[in-house]
C-alpha positions in Angstrom: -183.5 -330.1 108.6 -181.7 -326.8 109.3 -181.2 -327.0 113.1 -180.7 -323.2 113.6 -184.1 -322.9 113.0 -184.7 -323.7 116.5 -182.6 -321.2 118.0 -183.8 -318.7 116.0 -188.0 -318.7 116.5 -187.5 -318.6 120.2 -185.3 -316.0 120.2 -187.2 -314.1 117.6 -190.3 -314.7 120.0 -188.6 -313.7 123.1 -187.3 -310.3 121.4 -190.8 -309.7 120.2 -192.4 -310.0 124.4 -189.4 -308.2 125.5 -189.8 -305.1 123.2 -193.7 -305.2 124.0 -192.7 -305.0 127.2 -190.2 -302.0 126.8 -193.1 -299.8 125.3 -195.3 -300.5 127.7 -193.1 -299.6 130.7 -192.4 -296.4 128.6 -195.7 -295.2 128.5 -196.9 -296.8 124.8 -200.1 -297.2 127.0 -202.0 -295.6 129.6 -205.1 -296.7 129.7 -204.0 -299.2 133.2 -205.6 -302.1 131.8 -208.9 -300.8 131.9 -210.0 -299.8 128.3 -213.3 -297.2 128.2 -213.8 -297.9 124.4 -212.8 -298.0 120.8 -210.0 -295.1 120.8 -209.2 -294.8 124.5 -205.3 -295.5 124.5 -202.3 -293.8 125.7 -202.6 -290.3 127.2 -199.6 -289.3 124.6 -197.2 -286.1 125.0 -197.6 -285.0 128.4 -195.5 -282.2 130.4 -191.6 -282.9 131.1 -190.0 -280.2 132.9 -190.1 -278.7 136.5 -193.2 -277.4 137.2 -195.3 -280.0 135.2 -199.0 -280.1 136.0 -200.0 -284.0 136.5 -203.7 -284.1 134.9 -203.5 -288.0 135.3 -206.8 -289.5 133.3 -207.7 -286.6 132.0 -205.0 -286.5 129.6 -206.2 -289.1 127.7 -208.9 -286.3 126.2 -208.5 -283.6 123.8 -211.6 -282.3 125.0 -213.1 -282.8 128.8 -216.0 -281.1 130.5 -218.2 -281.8 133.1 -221.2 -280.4 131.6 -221.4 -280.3 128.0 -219.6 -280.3 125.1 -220.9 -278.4 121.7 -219.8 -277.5 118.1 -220.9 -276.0 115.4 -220.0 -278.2 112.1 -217.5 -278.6 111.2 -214.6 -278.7 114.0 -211.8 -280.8 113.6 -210.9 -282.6 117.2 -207.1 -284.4 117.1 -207.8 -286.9 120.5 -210.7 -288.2 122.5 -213.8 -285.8 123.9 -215.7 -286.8 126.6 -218.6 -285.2 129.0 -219.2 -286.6 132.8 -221.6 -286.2 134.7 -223.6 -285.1 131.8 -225.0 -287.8 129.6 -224.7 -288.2 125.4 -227.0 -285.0 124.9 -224.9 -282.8 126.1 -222.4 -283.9 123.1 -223.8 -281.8 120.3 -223.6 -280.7 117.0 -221.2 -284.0 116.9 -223.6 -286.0 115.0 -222.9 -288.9 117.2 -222.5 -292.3 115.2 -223.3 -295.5 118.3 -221.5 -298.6 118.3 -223.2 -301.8 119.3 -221.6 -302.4 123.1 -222.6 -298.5 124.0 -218.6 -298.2 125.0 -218.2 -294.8 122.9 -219.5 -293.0 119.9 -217.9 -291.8 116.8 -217.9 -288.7 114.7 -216.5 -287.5 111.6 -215.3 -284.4 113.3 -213.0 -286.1 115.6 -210.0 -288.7 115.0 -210.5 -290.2 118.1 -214.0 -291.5 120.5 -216.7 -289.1 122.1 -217.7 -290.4 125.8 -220.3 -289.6 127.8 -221.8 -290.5 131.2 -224.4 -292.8 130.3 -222.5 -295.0 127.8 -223.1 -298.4 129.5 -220.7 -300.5 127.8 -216.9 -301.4 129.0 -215.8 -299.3 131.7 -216.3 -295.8 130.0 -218.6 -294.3 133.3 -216.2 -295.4 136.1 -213.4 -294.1 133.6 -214.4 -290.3 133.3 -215.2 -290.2 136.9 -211.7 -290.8 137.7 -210.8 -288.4 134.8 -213.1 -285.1 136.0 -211.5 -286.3 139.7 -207.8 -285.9 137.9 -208.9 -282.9 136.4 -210.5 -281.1 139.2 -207.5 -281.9 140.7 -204.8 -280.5 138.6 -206.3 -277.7 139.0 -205.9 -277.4 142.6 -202.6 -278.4 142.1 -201.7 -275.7 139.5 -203.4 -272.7 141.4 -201.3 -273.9 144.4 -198.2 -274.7 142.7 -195.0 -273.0 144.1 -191.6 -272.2 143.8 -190.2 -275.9 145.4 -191.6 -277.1 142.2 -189.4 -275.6 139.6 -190.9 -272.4 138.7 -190.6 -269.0 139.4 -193.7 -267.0 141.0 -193.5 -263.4 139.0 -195.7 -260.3 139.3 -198.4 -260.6 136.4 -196.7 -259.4 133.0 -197.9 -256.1 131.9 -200.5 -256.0 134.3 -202.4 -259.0 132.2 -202.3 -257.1 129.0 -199.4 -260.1 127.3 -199.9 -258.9 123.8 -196.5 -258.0 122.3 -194.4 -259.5 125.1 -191.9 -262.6 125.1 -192.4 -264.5 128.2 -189.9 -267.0 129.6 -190.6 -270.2 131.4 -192.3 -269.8 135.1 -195.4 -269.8 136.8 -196.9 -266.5 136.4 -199.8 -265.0 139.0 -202.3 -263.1 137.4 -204.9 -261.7 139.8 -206.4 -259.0 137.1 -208.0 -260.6 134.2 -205.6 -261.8 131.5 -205.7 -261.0 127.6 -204.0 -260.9 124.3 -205.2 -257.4 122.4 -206.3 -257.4 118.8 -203.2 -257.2 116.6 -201.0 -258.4 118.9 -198.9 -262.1 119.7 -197.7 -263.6 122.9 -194.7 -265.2 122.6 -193.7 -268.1 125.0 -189.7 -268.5 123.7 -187.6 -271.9 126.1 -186.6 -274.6 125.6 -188.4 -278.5 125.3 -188.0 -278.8 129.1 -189.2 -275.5 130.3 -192.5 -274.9 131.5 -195.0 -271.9 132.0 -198.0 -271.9 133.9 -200.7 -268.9 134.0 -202.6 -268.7 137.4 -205.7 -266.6 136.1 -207.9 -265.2 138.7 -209.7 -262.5 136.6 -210.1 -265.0 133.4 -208.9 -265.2 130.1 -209.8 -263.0 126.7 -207.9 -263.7 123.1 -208.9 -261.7 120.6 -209.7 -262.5 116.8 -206.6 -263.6 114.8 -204.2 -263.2 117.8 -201.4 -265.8 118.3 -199.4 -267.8 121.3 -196.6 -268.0 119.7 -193.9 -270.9 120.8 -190.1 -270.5 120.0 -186.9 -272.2 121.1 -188.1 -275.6 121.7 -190.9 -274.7 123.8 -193.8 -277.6 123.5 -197.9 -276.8 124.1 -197.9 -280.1 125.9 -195.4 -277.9 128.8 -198.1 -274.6 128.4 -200.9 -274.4 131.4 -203.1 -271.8 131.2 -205.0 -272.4 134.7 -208.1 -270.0 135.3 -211.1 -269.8 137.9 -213.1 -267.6 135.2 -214.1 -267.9 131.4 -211.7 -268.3 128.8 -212.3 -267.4 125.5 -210.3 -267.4 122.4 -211.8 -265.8 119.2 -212.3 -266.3 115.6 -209.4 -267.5 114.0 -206.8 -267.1 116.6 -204.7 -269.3 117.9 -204.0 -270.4 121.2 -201.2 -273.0 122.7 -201.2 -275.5 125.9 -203.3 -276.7 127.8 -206.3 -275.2 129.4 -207.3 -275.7 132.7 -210.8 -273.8 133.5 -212.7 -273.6 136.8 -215.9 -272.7 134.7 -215.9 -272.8 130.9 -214.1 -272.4 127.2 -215.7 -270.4 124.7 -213.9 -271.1 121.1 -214.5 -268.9 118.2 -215.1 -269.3 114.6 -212.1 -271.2 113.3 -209.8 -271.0 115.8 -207.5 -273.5 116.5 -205.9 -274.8 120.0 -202.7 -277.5 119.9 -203.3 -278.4 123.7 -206.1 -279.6 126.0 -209.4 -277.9 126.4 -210.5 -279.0 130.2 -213.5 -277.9 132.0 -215.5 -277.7 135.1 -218.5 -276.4 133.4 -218.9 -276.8 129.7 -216.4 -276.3 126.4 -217.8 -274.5 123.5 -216.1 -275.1 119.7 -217.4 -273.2 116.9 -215.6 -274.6 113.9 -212.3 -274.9 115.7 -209.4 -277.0 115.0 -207.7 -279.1 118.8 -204.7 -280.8 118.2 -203.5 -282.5 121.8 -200.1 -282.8 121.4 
């Protein structure tokens, strides 16, 4: 009998808890022990400069919103979507697919789960309540946020009108409404660390086949665009970070997001491609 062989399996075994371990204390999962379904997992990339915006359990979800979430076949969602305190029929144009313990539903239109209020299975209700608390509350947070938190409060860039300009990192306070022109880009150039955040007063308007650009490093995950009225991005254009509404997100035909889409009222895809990051 080779004797090593004793040494070896246990200390196999013990590398294998330890490195378990490792991940999980390095965020490999944050779903705290309480799962809300199939799907539900780690929040993944999340903000990790100055200035970050915590939006706790909410970023576990591509897509959150209070009261409903809609698409018009076929979107393509990258992460989890999830409506509370509205119940399953105010997911639609999903084509919801039900699972046997009523934890979460599935679609072909999204990678991840859909959740709604009324699932009964698991812990999915007591979940998105503490996920539309965390999301109402990174809002609050990111209207408020101020200079002691890494970023620099500027007058609003060209008076709201950001088409054609290169914005550095900083929290920017827009009391006009805020928009990107036809034919023109936004460009957001910093590094991996840096972070911009957009206090919107007035809202938000995108037009068709616009762009957020992102140079130098700069990550969507580390992009807030924080607003008390309606944002709305148009057909085919392209929008970065993540959004934080008071009300709602209006998304056009094919348009495409690589962020968040979070909403107090209700978030509105029209064959549009999210991405979280």
């Amino acid at each position: 009998m080779n004797t090593s062989n004793k040494f070896v399996k246990p200390l196999l075994w013990s590398s294998t808890v330890l490195l378990a371990a490792v991940l999980s204390a390095c965020g490999g999962s944050s779903s705290g022990g309480a799962a809300a379904g199939p799907g539900l997992g780690a929040v993944g990339a999340v903000c990790s400069g100055a200035s970050c915006v915590n939006l706790g359990a909410a970023g576990k979800y591509a897509i959150l919103a209070k009261t409903n979430v809609s698409t018009v076949p076929n979107s393509v969602v990258t992460g989890n979507v999830a409506v509370s305190p509205a119940a399953r029929t105010f997911l639609t144009g999903w084509s919801l697919i039900t699972e046997p313990t009523d934890t979460s539903f599935g679609s072909a239109q999204v990678s991840g789960r859909l959740f709604a209020a009324d699932n009964v299975g698991g812990t999915t209700s007591v979940n998105l309540t503490t996920a539309v608390g965390d999301m109402g509350t990174a809002y609050t947070a990111a209207v408020g946020l101020a200079p002691a938190g890494g970023g620099l409060i500027t007058a609003c860039p060209g008076a709201g009108a950001f088409g054609g300009l290169t914005l550095a990192a900083g929290v920017y306070k827009c009391t006009p409404a805020v928009g990107i022109a036809a034919a023109t880009n936004l460009t957001l150039n910093g590094t991996a660390t840096d972070v911009w955040v957009f206090q919107m007063a007035g809202g938000y308007t995108q037009a068709a086949a616009t762009q957020v650009i992102l140079t130098g490093g700069a990550l969507p995950q580390n992009v807030f665009w924080v607003s008390a009225a309606t944002v709305t991005v148009g057909a085919t254009a392209v929008m970065q970070g993540v959004v934080l509404s008071q009300t709602n997100i209006v998304m056009g035909a094919g348009s495409t997001v690589n962020g968040r889409l979070l909403a107090q009222t209700a978030v509105t895809l029209n064959q549009t491609t999210v991405t979280q990051p």
